[in-house]
Backbone as CSV, one residue per row, in Angstrom:
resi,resn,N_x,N_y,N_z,CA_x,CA_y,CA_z,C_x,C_y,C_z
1,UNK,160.406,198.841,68.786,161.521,199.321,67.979,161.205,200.628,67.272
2,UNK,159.979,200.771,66.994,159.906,202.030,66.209,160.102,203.160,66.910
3,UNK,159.641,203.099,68.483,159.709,204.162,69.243,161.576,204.878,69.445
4,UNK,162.092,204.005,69.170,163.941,204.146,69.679,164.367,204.943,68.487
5,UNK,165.178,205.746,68.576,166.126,206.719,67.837,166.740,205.942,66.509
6,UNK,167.084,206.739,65.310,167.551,205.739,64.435,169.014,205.942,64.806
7,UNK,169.561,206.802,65.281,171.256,206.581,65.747,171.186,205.320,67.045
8,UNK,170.146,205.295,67.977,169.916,204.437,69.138,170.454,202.859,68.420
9,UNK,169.536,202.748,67.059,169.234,201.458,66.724,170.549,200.988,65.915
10,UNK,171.301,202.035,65.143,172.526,202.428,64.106,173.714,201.524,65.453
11,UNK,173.577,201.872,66.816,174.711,201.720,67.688,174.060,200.576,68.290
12,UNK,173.135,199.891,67.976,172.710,198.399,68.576,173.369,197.685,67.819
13,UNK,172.976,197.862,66.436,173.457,197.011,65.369,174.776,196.815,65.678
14,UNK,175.443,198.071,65.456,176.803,198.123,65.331,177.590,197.432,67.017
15,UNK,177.033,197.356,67.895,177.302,196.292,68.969,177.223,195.187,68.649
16,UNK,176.023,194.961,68.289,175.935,192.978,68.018,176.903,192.404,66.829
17,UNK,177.569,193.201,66.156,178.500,192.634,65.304,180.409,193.323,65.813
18,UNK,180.200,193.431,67.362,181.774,193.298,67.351,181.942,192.296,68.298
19,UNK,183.600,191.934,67.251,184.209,191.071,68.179,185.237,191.291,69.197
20,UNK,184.359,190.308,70.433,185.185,190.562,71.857,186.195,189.683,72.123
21,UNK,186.833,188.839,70.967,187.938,187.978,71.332,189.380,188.859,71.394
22,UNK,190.299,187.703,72.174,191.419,188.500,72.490,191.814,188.293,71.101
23,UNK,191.658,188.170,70.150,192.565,187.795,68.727,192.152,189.256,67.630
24,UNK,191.237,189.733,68.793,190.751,191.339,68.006,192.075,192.547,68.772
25,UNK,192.575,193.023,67.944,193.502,193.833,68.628,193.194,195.229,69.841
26,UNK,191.680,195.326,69.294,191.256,196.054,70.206,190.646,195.531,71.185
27,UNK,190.834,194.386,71.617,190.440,193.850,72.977,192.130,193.023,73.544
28,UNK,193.125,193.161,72.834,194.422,192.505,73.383,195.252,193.439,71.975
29,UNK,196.234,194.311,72.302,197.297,194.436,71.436,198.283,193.206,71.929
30,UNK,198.716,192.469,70.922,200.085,191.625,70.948,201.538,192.254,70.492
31,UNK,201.632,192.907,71.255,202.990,193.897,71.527,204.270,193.401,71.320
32,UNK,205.255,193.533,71.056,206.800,193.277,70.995,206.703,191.866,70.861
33,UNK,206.027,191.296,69.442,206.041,190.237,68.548,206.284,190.546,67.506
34,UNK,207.096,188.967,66.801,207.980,189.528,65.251,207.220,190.055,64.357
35,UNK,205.577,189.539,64.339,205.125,189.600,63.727,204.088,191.038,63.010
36,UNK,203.839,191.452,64.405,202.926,192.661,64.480,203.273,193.433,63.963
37,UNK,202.587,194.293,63.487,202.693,195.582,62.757,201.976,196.828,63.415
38,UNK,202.729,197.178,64.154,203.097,198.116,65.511,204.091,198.554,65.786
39,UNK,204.088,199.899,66.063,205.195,200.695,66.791,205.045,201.120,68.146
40,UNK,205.538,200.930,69.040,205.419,201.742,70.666,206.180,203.286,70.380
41,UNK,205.345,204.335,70.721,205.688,205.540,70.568,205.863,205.667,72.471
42,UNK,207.409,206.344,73.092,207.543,205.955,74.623,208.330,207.135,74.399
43,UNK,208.419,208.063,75.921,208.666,209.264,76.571,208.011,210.605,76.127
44,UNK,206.761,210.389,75.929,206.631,211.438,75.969,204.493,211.168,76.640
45,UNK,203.567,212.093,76.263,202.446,211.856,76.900,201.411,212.039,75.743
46,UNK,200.571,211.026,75.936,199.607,211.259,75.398,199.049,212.129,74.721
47,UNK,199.218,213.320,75.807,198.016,214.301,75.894,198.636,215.308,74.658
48,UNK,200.017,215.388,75.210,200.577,216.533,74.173,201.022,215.650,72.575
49,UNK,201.307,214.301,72.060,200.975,213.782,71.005,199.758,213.773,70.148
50,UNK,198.592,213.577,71.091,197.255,214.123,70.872,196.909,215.594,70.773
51,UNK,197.282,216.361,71.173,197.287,217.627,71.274,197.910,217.883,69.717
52,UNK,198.875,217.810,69.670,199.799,218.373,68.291,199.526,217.909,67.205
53,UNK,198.861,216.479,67.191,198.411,216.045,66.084,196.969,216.504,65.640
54,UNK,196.195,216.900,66.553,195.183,217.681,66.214,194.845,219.125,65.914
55,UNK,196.982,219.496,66.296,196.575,220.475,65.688,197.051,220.978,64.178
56,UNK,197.749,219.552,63.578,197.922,219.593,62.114,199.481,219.173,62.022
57,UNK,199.692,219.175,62.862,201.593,219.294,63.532,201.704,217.661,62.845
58,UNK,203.035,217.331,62.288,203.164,216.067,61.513,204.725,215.642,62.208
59,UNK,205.220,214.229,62.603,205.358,213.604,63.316,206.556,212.531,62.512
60,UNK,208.112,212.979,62.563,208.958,211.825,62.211,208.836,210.880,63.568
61,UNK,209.959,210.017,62.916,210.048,208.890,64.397,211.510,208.736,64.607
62,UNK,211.965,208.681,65.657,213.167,208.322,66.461,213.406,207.085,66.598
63,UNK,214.667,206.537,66.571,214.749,205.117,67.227,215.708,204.935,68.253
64,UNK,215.372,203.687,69.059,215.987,204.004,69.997,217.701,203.590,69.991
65,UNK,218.254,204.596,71.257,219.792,204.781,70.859,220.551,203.654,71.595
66,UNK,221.610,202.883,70.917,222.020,202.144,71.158,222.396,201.967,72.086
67,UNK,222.857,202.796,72.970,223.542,202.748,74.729,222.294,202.240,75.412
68,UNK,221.173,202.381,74.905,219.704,202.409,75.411,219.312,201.010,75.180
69,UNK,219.892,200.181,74.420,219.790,198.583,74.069,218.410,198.810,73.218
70,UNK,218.517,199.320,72.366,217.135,200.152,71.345,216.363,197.847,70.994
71,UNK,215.383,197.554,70.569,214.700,196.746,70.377,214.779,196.262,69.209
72,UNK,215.365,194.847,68.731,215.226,194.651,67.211,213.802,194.203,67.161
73,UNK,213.662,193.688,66.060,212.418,193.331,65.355,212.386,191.504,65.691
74,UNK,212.377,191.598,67.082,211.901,190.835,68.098,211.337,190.034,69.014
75,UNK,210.483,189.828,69.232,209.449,189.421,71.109,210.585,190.268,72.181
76,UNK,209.814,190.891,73.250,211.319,191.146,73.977,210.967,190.974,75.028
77,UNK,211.753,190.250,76.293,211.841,189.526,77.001,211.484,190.307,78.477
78,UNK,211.209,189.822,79.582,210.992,190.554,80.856,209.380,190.469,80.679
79,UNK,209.155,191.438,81.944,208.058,191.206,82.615,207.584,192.795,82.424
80,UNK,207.858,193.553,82.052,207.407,195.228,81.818,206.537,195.696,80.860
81,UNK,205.527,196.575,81.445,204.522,196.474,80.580,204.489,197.475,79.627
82,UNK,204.001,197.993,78.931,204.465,198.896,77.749,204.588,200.386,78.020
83,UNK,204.119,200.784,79.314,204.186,202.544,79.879,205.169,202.314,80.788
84,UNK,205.335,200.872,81.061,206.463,201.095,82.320,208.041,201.043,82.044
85,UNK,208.342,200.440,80.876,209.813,200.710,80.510,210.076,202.332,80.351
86,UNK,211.448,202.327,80.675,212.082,203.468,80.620,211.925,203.919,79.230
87,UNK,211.844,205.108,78.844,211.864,205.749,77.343,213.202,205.572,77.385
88,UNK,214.013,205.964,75.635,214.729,206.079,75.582,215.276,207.791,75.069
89,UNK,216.722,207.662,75.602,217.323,209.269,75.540,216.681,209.676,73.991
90,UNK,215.885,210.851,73.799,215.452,211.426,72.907,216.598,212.146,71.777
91,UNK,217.719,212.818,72.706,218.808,213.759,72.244,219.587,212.520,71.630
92,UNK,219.649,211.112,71.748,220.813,210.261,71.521,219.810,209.094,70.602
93,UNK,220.610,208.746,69.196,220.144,208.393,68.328,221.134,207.772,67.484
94,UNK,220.749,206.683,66.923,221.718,205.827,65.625,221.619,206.860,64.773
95,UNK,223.123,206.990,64.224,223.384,208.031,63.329,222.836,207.163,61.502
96,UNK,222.969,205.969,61.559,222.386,205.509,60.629,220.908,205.967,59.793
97,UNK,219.865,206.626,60.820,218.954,206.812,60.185,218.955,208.611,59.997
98,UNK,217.840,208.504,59.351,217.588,209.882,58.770,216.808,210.599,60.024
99,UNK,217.378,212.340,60.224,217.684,213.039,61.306,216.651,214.088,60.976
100,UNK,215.377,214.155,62.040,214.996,215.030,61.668,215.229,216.554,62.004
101,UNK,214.512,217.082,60.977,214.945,218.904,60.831,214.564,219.378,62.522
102,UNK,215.478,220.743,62.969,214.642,221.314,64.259,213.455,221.656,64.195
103,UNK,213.343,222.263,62.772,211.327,222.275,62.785,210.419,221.153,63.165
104,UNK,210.947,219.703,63.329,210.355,218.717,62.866,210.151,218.284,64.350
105,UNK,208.711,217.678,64.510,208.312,216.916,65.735,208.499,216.284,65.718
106,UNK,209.253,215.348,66.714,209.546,214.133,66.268,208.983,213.206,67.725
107,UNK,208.271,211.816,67.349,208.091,210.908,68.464,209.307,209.542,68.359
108,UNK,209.272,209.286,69.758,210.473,208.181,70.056,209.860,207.285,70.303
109,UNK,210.795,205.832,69.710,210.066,204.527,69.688,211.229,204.082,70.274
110,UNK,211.229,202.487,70.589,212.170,201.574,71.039,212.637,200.665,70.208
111,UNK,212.870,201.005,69.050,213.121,199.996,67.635,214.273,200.892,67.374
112,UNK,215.368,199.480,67.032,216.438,200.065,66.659,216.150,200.746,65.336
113,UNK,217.567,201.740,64.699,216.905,202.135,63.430,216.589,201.471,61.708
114,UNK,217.282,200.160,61.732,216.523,199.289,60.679,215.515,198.842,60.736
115,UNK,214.918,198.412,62.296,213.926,197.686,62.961,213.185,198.883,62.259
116,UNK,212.947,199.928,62.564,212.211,201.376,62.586,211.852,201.331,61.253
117,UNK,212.957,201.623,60.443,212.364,202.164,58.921,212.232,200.607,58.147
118,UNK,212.165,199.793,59.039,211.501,197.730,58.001,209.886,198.242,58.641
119,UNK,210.111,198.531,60.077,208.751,198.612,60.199,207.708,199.416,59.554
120,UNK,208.133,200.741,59.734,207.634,201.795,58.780,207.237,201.695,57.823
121,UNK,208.231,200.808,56.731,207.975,200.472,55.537,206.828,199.513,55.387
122,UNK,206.723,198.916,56.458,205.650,197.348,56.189,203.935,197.856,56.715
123,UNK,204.360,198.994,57.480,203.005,199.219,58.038,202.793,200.085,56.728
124,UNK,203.306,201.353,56.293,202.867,202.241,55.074,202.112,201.384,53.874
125,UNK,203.061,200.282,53.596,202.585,199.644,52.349,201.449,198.940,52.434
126,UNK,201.307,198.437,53.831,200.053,197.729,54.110,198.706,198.271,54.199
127,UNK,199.201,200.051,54.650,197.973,200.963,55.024,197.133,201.333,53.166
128,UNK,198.354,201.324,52.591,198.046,201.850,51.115,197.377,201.107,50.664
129,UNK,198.147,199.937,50.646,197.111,198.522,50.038,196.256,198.696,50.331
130,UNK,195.740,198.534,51.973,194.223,198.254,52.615,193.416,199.632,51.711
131,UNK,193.691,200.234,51.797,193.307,201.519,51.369,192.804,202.280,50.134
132,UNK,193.510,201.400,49.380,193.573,201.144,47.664,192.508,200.202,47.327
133,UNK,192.377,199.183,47.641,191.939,197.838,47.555,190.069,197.959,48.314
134,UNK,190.179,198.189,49.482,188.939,198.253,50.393,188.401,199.920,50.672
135,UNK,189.340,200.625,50.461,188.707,201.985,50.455,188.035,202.715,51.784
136,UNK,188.798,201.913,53.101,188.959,202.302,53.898,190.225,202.756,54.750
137,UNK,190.833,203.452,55.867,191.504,203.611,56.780,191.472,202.666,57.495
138,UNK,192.384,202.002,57.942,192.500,201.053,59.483,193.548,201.131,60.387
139,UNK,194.436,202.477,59.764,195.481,202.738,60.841,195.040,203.691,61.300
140,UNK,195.912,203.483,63.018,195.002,204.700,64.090,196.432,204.903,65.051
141,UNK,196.390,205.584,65.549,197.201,205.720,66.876,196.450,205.748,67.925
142,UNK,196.618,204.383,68.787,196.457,204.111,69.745,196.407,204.899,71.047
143,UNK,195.822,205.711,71.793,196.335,206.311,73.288,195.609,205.987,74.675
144,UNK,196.650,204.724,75.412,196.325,204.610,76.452,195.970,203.308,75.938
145,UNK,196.343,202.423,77.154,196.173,201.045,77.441,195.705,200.605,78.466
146,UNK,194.361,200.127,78.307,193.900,198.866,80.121,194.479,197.661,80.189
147,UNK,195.518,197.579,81.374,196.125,196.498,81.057,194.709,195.410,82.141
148,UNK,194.170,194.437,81.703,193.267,193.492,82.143,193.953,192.024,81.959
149,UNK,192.753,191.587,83.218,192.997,189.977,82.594,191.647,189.485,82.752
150,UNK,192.063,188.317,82.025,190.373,187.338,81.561,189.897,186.709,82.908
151,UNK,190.666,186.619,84.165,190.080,186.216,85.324,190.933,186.362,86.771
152,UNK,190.342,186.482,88.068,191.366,186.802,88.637,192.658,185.456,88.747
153,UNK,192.007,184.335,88.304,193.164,183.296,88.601,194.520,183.648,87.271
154,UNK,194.258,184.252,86.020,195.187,184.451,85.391,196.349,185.353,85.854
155,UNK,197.447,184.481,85.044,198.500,185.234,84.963,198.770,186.263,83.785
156,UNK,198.665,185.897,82.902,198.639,186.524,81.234,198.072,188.089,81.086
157,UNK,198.839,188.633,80.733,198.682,190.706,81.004,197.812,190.432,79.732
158,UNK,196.751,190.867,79.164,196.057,191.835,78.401,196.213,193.395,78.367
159,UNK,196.298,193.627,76.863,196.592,195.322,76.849,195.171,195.770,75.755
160,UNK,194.694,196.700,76.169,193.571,196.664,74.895,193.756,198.615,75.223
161,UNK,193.643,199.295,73.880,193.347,200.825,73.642,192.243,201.447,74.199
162,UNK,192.242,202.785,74.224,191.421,203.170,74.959,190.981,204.316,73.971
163,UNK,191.956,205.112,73.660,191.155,206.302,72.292,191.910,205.658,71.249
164,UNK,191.103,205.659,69.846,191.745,205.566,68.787,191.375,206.720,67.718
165,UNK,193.186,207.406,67.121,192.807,208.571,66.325,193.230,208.288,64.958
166,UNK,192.603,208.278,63.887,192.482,207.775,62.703,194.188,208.697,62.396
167,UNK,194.955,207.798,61.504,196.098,209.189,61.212,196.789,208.196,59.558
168,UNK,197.366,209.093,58.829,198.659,208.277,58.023,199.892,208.555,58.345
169,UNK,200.354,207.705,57.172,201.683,207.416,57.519,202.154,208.186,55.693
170,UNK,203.231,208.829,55.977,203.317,209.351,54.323,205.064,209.770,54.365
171,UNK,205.346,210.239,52.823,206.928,210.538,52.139,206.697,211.151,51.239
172,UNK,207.537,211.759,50.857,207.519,212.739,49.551,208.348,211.661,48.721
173,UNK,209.414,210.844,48.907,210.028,209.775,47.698,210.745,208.872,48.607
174,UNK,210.788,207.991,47.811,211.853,206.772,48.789,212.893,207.612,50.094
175,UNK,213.492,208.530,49.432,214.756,208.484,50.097,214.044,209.957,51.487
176,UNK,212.957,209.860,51.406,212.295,210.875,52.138,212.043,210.225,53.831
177,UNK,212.444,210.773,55.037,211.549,210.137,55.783,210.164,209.987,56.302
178,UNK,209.463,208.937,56.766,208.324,208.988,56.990,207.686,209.857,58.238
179,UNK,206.516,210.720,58.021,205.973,211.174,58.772,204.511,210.785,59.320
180,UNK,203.935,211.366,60.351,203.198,210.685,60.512,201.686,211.759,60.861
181,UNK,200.842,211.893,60.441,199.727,212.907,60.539,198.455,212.225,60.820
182,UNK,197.593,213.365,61.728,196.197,213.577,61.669,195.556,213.641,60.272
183,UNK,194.424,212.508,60.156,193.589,212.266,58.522,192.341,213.387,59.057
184,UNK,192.014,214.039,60.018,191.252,214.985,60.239,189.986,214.509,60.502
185,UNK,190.000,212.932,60.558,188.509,212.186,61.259,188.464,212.569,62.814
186,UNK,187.513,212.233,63.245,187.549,212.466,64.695,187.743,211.125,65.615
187,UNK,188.420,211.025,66.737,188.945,209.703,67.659,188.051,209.172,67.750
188,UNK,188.070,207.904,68.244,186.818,207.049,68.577,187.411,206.249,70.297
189,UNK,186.132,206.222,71.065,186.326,205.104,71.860,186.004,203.701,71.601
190,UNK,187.038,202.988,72.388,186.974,201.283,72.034,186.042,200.807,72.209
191,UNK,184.696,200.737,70.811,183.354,199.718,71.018,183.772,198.501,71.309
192,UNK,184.687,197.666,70.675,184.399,196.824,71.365,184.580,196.813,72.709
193,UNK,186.142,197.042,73.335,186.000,196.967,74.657,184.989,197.298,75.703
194,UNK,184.385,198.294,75.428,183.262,199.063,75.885,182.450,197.809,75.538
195,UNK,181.752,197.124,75.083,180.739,195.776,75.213,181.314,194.409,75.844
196,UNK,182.637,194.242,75.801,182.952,193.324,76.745,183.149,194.150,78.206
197,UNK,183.613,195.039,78.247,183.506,195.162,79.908,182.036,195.366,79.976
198,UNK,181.368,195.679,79.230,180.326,195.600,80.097,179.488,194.585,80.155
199,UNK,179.413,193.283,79.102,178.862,192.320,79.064,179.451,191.095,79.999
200,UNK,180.715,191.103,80.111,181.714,190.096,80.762,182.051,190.371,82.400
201,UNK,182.016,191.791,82.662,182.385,192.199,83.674,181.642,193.330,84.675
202,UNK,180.494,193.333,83.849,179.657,194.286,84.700,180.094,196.042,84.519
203,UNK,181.545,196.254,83.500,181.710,197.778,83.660,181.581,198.595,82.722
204,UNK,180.955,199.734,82.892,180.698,200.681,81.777,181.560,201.676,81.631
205,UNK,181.992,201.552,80.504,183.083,202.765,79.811,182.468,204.037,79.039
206,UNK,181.857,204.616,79.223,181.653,205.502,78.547,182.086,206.029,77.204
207,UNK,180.785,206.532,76.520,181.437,207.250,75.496,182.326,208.857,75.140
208,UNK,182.908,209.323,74.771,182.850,210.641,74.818,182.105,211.752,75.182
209,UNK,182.598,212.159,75.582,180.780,213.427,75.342,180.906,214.274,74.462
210,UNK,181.546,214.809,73.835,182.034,215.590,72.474,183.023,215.082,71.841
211,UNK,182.844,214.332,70.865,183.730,213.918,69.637,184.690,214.795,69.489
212,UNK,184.424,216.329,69.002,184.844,217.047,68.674,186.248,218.025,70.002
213,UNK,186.279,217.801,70.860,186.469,218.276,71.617,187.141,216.736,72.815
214,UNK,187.774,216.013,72.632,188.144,214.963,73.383,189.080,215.968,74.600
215,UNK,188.833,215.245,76.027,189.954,215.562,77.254,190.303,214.094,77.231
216,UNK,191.197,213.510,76.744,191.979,212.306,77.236,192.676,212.163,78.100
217,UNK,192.778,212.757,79.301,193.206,212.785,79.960,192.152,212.590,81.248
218,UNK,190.986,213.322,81.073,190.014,212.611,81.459,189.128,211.938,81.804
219,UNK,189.124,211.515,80.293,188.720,210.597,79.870,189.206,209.159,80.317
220,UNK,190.668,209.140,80.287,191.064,207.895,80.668,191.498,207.204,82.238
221,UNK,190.941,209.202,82.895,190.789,209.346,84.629,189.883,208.209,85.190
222,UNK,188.522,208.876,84.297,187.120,208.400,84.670,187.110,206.707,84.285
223,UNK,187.984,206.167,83.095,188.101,205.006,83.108,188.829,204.026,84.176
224,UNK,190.000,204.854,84.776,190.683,204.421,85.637,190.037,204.238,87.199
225,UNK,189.034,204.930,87.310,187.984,204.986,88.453,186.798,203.563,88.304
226,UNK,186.355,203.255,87.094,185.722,202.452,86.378,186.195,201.386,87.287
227,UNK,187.303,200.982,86.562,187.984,199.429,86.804,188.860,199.515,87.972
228,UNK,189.168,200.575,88.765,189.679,200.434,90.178,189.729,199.536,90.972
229,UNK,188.392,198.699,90.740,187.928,197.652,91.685,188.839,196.444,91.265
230,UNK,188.885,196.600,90.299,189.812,194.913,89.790,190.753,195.103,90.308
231,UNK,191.130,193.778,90.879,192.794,193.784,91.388,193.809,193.783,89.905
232,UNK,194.439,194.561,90.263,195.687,194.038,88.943,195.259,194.885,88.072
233,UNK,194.418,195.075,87.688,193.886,196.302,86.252,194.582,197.931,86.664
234,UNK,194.944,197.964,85.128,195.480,199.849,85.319,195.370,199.921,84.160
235,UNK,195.026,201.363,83.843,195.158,202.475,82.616,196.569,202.713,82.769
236,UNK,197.151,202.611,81.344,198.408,203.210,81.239,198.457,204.268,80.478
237,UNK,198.083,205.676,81.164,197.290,206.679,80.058,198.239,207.107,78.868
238,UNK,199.740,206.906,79.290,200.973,207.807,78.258,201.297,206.522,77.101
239,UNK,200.400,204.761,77.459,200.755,204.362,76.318,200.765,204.661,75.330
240,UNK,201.336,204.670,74.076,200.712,204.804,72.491,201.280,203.898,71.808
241,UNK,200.482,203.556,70.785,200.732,202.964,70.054,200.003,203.131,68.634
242,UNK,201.085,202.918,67.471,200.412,202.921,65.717,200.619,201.752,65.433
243,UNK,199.888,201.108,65.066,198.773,200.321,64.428,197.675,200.414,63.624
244,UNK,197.567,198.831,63.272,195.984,198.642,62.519,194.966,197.844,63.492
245,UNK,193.964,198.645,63.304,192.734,198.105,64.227,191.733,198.058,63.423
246,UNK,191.809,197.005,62.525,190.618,196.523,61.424,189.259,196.255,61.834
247,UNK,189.106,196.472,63.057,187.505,196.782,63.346,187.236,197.642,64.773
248,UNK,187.728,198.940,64.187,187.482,200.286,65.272,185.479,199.552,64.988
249,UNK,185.187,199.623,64.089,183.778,199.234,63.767,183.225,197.786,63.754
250,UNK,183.604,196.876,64.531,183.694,195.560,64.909,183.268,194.618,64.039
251,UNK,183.324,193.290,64.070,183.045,192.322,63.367,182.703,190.791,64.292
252,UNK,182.533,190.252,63.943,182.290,188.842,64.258,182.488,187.213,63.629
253,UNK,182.973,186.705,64.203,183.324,185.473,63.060,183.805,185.756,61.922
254,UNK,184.765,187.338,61.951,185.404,187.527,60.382,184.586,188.057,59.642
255,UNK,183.360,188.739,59.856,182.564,189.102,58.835,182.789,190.638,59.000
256,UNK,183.608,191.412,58.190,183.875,192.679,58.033,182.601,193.570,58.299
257,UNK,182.405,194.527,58.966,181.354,195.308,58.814,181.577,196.138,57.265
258,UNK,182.581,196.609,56.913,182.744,197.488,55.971,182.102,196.425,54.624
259,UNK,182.463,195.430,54.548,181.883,194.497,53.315,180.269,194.730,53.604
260,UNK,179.675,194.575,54.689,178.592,194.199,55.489,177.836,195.978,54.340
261,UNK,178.104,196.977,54.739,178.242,198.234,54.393,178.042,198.707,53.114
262,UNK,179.162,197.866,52.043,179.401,198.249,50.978,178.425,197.124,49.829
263,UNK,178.280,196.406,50.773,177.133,195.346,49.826,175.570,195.910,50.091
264,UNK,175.143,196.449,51.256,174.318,197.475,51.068,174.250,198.418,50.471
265,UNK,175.349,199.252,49.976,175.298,200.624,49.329,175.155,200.135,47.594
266,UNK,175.537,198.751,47.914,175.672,198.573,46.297,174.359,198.187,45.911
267,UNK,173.098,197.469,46.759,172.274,197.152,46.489,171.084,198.709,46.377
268,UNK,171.581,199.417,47.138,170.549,201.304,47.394,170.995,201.485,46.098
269,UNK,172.314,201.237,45.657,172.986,202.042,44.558,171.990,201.389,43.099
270,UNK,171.555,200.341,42.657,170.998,199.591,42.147,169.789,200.327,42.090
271,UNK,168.725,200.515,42.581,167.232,200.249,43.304,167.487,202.108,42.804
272,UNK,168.039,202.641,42.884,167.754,204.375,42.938,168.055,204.354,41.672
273,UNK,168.975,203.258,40.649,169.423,203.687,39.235,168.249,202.936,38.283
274,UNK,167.521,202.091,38.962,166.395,201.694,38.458,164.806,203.028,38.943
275,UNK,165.067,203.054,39.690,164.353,204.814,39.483,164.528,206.024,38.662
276,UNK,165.741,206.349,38.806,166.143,207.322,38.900,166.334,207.839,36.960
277,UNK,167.041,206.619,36.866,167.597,205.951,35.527,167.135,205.415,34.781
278,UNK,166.322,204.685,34.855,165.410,203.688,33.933,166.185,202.127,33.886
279,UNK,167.598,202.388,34.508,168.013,201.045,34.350,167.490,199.933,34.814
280,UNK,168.052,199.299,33.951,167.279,197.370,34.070,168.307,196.814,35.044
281,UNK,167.508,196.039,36.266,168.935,195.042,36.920,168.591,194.212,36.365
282,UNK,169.612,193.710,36.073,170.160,191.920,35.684,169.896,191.343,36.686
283,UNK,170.114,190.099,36.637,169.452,189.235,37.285,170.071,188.863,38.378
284,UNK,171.490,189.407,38.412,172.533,188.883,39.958,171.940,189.941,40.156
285,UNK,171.903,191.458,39.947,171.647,192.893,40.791,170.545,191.984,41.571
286,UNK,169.409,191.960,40.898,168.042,191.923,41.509,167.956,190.451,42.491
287,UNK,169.124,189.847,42.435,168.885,188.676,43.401,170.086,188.986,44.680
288,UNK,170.769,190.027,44.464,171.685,190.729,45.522,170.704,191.609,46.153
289,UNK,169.695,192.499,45.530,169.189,193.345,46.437,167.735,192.501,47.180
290,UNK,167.246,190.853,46.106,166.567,190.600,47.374,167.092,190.149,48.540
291,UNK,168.323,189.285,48.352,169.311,189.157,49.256,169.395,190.098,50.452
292,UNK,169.506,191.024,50.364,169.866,192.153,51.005,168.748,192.377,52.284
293,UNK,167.821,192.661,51.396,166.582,192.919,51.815,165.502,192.327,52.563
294,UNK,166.136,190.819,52.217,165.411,188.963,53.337,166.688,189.529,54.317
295,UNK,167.613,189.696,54.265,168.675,189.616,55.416,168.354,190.975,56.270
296,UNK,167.877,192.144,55.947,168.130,193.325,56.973,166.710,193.126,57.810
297,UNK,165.881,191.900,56.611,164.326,192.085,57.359,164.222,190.976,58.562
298,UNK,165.578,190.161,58.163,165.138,188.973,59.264,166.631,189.118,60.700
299,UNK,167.243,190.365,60.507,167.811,190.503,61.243,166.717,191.331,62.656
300,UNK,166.183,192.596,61.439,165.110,193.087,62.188,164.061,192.384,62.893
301,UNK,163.547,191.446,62.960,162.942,190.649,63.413,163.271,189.925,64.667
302,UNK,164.403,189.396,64.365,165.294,188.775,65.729,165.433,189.443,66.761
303,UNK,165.590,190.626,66.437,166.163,191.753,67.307,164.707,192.628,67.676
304,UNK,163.878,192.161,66.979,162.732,193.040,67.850,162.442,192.847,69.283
């Protein structure tokens, strides 16, 4: 172990604590359920949504127009998978909702327009909370979907992401509409998926090769070459989707990495103010940081 890289060992760790169940959204999105808190962004591509949002460009939403049989807040029925329904007419829109300016970019969803701004509203408040509360991001926009299944005898479609780009959701006041922006982090590829295909199925997904510099379009080429071999498997590269993906940084049995994280920083935070500071720990500090410290030593161990 000593000989291996400390980023080498940083991305071991961070493997052995994600989870590969379908109940992780990044190994199955559960799509056009009442419940989810998700939008399908449809007709337009990836590449240029990704494109514009990286380049600062900010993002109302459309809903879809009623001649178009736009989607309530639903399950919706049929057999079509989320790149393969028809978009809906972009130019044609419920006059009910709020219209954006010609300056304004706007992406199209398949939610009628109450469906749209209930949803909007439920994902914003939820992002704030999480956000307020835990002091992390967990909304991303989704681009590109592998649709898989758990064996060849199944019937049951699996959809799991393929880039995820950190973004918010924001208003200037109630009566404002919501837009939607680049937080200026850089995308990530799906760790977990990337450890179940390759632990479950023999396939390797690659990582990026420049963070900074993503071709998704490429990117999700070379994936599509990957899994070729499976019958039934496809990249749906123009999917998108916004969402929360509460462990871009994985977990296991529910055990948050970010808690995992922040109970370490609190114990460094301790140990440097007793240096640094002269402060005294009390007696929970000093039984949290041996805590800490039996746990990172006997993880290390296992794993040697």
């Amino acid at each position: 172990m000593a000989g291996i890289p400390i980023r080498d060992r940083l991305l071991a760790d961070r493997r052995a604590l994600l989870d590969s169940g379908t109940r992780n959204r990044l190994i199955h999105i559960p799509l056009r359920t009442k419940t989810v808190r998700a939008i399908e962004i449809v007709g337009q591509t990836s590449a240029d949504v990704f494109r514009h949002l990286g380049e600062g460009k900010r993002f109302s939403f459309l809903p879809a127009a009623a001649a178009e049989g736009a989607a309530s807040d639903v399950p919706a029925t049929g057999e079509s998978s989320p790149a393969q329904d028809a978009a809906p007419d972009v130019k044609s829109r419920n006059k009910g909702s709020p219209q954006p300016r010609q300056s304004d970019t706007a992406v199209q969803t398949r939610l009628s327009s109450e469906a749209l701004q209930k949803r909007l509203l439920d994902i914003w408040y939820d992002a704030r909370t999480l956000e307020e509360e835990q002091g992390v991001n967990i909304l991303f926009v989704a681009f590109g979907l592998l649709k898989w299944f758990e064996d060849d005898k199944s019937d049951v479609e699996r959809f799991a992401p393929l880039v995820l780009l950190p973004v918010r959701l924001e208003r200037s006041s109630a009566a404002d509409r919501f837009h939607l922006s680049w937080r200026t982090e850089p995308p990530s590829p799906n760790v977990s998926l990337q450890a179940k295909m390759n632990d479950e199925f023999g396939l390797k997904i690659e990582d990026f090769g420049d963070e900074d510099d993503v071709d998704i379009v490429a990117y999700m080429a070379g994936i599509a070459e990957t899994v070729s071999r499976k019958a039934r498997w496809a990249v749906q590269p123009d999917a998108m989707v916004l969402g929360f993906f509460s462990f871009t940084i994985g977990a296991r049995h529910g055990i948050a990495v970010t808690a995992v994280l922040a109970s370490q920083f609190a114990a460094f935070a301790a140990i440097a103010s007793y240096w640094l500071f002269g402060e005294r720990l009390s007696r929970v500090q000093a039984s949290g940081v041996a805590t800490v410290i039996a746990g990172v030593a006997v993880l290390s161990l296992l794993r040697a």
